[in-house]
N, C-alpha and C positions, 0 to 999 in steps of 0.2 A: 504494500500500500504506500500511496505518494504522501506526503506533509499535509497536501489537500485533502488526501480523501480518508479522512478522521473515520472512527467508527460509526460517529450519529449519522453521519453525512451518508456512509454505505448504509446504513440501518434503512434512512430514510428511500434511496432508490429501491432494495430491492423488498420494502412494503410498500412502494407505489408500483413495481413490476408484477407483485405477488398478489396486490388488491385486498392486502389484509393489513392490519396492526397486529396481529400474533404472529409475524413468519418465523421463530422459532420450535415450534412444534412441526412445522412444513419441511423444515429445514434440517431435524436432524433425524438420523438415520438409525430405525432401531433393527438390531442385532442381536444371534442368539449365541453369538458369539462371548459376547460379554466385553465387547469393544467399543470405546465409546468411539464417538465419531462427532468432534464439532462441526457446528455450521459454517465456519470458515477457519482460515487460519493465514498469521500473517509471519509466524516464524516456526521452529523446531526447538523442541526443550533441549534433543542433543543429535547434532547434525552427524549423519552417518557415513562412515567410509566407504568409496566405490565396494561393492561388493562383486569380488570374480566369480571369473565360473570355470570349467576345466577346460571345454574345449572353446578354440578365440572365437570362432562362429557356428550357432546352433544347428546341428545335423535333423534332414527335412526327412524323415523316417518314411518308407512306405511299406508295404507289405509284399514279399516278394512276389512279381509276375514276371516274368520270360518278355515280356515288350518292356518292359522298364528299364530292362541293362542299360542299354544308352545314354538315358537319360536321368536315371535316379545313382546316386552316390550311396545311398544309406537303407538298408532293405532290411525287415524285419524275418525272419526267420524260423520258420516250421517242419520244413521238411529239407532234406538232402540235397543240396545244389554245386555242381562242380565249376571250377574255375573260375569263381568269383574277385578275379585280382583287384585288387585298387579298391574297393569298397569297403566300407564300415558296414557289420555283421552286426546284429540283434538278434540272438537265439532264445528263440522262445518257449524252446521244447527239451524238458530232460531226456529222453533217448537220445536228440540229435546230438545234444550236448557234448554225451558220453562219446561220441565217436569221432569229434572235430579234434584235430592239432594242429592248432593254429601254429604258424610259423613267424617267426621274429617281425616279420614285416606287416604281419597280417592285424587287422582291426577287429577283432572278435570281442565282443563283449556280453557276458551273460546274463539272461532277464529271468534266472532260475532261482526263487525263493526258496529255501531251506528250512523255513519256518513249519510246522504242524500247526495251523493254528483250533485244530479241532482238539488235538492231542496235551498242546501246550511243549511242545517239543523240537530239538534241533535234527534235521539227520543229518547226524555226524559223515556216516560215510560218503555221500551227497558233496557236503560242504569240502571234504578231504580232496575228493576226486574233482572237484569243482577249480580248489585253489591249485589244484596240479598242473592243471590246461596251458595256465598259459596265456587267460585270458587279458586284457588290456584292463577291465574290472572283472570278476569271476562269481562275484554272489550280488546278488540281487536283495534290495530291503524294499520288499512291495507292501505298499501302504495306499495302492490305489482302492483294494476292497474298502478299507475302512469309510475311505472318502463316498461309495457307492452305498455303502452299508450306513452311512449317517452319520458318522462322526463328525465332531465339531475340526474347523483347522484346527486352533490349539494342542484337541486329542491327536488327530493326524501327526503332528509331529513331535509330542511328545513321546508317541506310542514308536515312531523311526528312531527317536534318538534310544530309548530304553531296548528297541532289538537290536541299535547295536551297542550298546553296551554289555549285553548277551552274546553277541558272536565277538566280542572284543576278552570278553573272559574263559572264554570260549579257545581262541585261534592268538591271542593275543594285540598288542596294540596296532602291530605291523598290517592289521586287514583292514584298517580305516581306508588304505589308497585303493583297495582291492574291492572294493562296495560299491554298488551303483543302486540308486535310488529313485524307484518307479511310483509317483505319483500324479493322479488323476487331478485335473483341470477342473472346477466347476463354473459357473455362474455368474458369481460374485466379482465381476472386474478386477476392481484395485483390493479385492480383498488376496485372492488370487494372487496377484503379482507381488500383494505381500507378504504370502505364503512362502513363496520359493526363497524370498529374499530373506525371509526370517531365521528358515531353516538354515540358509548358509550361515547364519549367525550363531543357531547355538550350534550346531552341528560342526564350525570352529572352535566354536569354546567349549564342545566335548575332547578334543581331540589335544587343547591346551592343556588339560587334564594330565594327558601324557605325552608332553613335552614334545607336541609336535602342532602344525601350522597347517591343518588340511583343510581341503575347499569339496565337499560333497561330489558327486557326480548325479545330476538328476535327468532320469529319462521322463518325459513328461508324453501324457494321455487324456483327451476329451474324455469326459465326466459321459457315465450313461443315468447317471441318478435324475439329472433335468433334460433327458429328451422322450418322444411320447410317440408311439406305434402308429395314430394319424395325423400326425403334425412335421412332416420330414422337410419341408420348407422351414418352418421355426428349429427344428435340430440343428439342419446346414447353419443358418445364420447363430445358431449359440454356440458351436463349435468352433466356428470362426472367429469369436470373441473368445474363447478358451484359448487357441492356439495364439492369438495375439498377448494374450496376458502371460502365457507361455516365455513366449520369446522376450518380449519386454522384463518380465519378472528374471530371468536370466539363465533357461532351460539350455541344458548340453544338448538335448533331443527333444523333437518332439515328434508323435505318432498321433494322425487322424482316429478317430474309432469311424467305423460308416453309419453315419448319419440316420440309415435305414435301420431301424431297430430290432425288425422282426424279420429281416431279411436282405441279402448283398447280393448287387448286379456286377456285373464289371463296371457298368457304368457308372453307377453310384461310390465304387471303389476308386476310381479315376476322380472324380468329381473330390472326394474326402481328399485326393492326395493332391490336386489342385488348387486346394484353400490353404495349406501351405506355401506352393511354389508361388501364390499370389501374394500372398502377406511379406516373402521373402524378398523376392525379387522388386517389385514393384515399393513397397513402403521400406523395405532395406533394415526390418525392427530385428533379423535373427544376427546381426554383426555387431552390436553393440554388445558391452560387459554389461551395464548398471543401465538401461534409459530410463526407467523410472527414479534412479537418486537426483534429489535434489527436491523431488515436490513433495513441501511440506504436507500434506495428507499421507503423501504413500508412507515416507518416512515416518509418522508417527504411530500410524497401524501395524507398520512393521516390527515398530519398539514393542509395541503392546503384546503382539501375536508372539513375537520370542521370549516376552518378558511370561507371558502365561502358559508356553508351551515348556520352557526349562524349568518353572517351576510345580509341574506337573508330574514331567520325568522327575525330576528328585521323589516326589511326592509316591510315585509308584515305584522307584528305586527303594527309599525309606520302608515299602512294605512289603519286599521281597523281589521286586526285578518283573520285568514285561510275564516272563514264561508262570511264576509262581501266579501271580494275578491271575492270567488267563486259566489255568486251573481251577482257582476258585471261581469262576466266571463272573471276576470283577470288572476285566475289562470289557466283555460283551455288555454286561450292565449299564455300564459306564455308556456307551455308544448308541444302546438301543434307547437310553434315558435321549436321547439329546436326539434321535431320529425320529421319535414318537412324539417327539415337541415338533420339531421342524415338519412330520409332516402334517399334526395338528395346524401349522399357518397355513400351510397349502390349503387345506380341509378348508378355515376360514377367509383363504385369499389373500390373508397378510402378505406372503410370498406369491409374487404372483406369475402365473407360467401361462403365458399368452395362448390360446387354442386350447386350453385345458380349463383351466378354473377362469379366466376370464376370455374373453370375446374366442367362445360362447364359453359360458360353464355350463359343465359335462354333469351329471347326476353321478352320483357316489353311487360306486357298485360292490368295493371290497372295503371292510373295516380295517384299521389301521390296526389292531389284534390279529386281524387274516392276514397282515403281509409281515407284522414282526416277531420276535421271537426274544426275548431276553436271553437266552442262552444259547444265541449262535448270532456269530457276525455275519452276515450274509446281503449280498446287494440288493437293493429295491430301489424302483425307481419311481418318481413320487407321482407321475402320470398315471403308473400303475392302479391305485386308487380308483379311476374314472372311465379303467379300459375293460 
């Protein structure tokens, strides 16, 4: 703000832009986050460091096809494919896993989670054979369920930092470089971009811990929790805001999911891997380290989102570590407490998901007891409700 434009002075335009004398209840933003959010802001309580990322510009992930070679760099991986030179690997599949060796030059990286999370366990021999490969990262900390399954961000990443504190007592300090981190994209714009940006932070300051300087490795994934079986026009356009928040927030990878919910064309697969090359090429936001440092809003949700996700991780360290929790099915609790609220806003429209609960709302067809379960994390998606 300039010397002129005083707070009464802002006050006054935007209640004469808003037509109201209360524009503070219009104006701020409720959250089930537990984040507050002013209605403006004209500095930062403490301005943040560029935050890196590992690779210097974000890899445009697709799913592997046979006409893509040429043109894709970065292909996700399910099945068997020969002679793959020069590209960056996403293996998505334990069997393929087990039979890849990768070579000194080669880009392999693994999207293979070792977690049990029904069991509350590690498999050891998985994780052994995992860290043998070779990979460029070799274990995977997927946290993308959570985020589909209703977790709050905060939980989301307190719940990545506490697994790897789990495979760090586990394998020791030395597997922080060795970890790459699969989280789901939602909705929430700048909440979103200050998700990833958070994580780098305490996920640094876990790694201070033991005397070391690491920067996460995140693969980043379009949210299926807010898109809706007949709405695949409003999908494409919120995945396109997903992937944006993505790149800006400061993702090593990003991967489309397809748009089409209940079913994939080639064309709709092209189409998802599109809205990448579009956002990349044309707006240039996957080459930047930090573009969102510096605006006061993102910067302050970001303090907030770190400040409440590391003291969460302690908070479930203090009572036994990620795996013990999960046993007692605290953290399912934990999760489905906070998805049965979110999808109560839906229910009421609070949260509102265009072609579903507003223009038009859809009649409620499944009770929020028919899609959740306190005793298992499991994805739902909040359309589901009204399908």
């Amino acid at each position: 703000m300039s010397d002129t434009a005083t707070l009464p002075t802002w006050e006054n335009l935007v209640k004469k832009q808003l037509k109201t004398e209360d524009i503070y209840p219009i104006l701020e933003k409720e959250n089930l986050e537990g984040i507050e959010v002013r209605p403006f802001y004209t500095d930062v309580q403490k301005p943040l460091a560029n935050l890196p990322k590992v690779e210097e510009s974000t890899h445009l992930v697709a799913k592997y096809h046979e006409s893509l070679e040429d043109e894709v760099f970065a292909f996700l991986l399910d099945q068997n494919v020969e002679n793959l030179d020069e590209k960056t690997i996403f293996v998505n599949n334990k069997d393929l896993a087990g039979h890849i060796s990768p070579r000194e030059e080669d880009q392999y990286f693994s999207l293979i989670d070792v977690f049990n999370e029904k069991e509350g366990s590690i498999d050891d021999q998985l994780a052994k054979e995992l860290l043998a490969k070779g990979f460029k990262r070799s274990i995977c900390i997927d946290i993308s369920l959570h985020q589909n399954a209703g977790a709050a961000i905060y939980q989301q990443l307190g719940i990545a930092l506490a697994k790897t504190k789990e495979l760090v007592e586990a394998y020791g300090p030395e597997i922080l470089n060795k970890l790459i981190f699969k989280i789901a994209i939602g909705g929430n714009y700048f909440f979103e971009m200050a998700k990833l940006r958070a994580f780098k932070m305490v996920f640094n300051q876990l790694s201070k811990e033991y005397n070391l300087d690491e920067v996460p490795y995140i693969f980043t994934e379009t949210s299926f929790r807010n898109k809706a079986i007949s709405d695949n026009e409003n999908n494409l356009i919120r995945s396109t805001l997903e992937l944006a928040a993505a790149m800006i927030g400061g993702a090593d990878a990003v991967y489309t999911n397809n748009y089409l919910v209940s079913r994939s064309t080639d064309n709709s697969e092209e189409i998802s891997f599109k809205q990448q090359i579009v956002l990349a090429y044309e707006s240039i936001i996957n080459v930047f380290e930090d573009a969102s440092n510096g605006s006061y809003y993102v910067e302050d949700i970001t303090q907030q989102i770190a400040d409440k996700s590391w003291a969460l991780f302690v908070e479930m360290e203090d009572a036994g570590g990620y795996l013990e929790l999960l046993k007692q099915g605290i953290v399912q609790k934990k999760i489905y407490e906070h998805a049965v609220q979110e999808q109560q806003w839906i229910e009421e429209g609070r949260i509102k998901l265009i072609g579903v609960n507003l223009y038009p709302k859809l009649d409620v067809k499944k009770s929020i007891e028919e899609l959740y379960n306190e005793k298992e994390i499991k994805a739902v998606r909040w359309a589901e409700m009204f399908e």
